[in-house]
N, C-alpha and C positions, 0 to 999 in steps of 0.2 A: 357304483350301485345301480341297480337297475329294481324298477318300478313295478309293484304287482298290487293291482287293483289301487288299492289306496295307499298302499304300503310300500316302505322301503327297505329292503332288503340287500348285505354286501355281497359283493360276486360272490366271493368263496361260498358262503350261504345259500347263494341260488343253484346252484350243482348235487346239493346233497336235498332242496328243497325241490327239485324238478327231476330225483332220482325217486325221494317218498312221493310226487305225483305219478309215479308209474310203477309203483309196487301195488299189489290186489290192495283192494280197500276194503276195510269190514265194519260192521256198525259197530259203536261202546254205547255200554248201557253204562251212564255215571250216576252214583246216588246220589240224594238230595244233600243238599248244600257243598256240591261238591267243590274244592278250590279252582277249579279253570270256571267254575259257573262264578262263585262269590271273587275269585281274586281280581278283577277286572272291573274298573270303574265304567271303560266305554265298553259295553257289551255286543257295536254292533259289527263288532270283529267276526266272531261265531253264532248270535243272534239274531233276525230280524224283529226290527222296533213292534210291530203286528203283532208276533207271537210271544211278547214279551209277559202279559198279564198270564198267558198260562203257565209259564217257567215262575214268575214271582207271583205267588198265592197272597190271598188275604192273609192276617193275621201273622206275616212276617216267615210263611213257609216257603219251601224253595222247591219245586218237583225232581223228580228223578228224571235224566233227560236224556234222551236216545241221538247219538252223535256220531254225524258219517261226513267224512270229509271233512272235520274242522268245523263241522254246521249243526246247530241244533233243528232236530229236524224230527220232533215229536217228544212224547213223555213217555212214563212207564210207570207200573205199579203192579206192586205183588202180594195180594193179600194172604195171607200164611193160614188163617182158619180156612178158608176156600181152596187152598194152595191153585188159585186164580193168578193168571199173566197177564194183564190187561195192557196195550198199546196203544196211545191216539199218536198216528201221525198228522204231521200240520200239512203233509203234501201226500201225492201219491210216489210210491218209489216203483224205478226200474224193478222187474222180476227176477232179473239175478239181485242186487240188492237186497230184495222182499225174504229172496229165499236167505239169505247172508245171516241178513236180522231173525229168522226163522229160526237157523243155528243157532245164533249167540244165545235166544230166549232161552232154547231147548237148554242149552250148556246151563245157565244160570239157574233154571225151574232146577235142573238134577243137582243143581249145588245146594240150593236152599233147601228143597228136599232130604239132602241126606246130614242135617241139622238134626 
């Protein structure tokens, strides 16, 4: 086994793990309470501890969360009477990246749109 970041991972594992590190990377927009968000008791796998109060809301809600790389790395919200796409990200992203996330919003605004 060999060792990444905090983790253990077995060889065989790490060849198809260091094949998906070199295929394009794109953003996911996951909805709220989504199972990779809720199924995980230690979240600081794909979370940092910091931005953690914006992913878990008062009152027991969950955001929608914008995920590049295995990282939560902002929210989202789509308000349907405004047909509004609003994005906070927690950092700044690379420009290709920016533009990445640009796409997928676009993709998802034309889906809920044609509801």
């Amino acid at each position: 086994m060999k060792r990444i970041d905090e983790f253990w991972i077995l060889k065989g594992d790490m060849e198809r793990w260091e094949l998906l590190q070199k295929q394009k990377v794109k953003p996911i927009l996951l909805p709220e309470f989504d199972p990779l968000i809720m199924g995980h008791q230690d979240k600081s796998r794909f979370l940092e501890d910091k931005y953690r109060t914006r992913v878990f809301l008062p009152l027991a809600e969950v955001a929608q969360v914008v995920l590049i790389q295995e990282t939560v790395l902002g929210t989202w919200n789509y308000k349907i009477s405004d047909r509004a796409f609003k994005i906070n990200l927690f950092t700044k992203l690379k420009k290709d990246m920016a533009g990445k996330l640009q796409k997928e919003v676009e993709r998802l605004t034309e889906f809920l749109q044609s509801r």
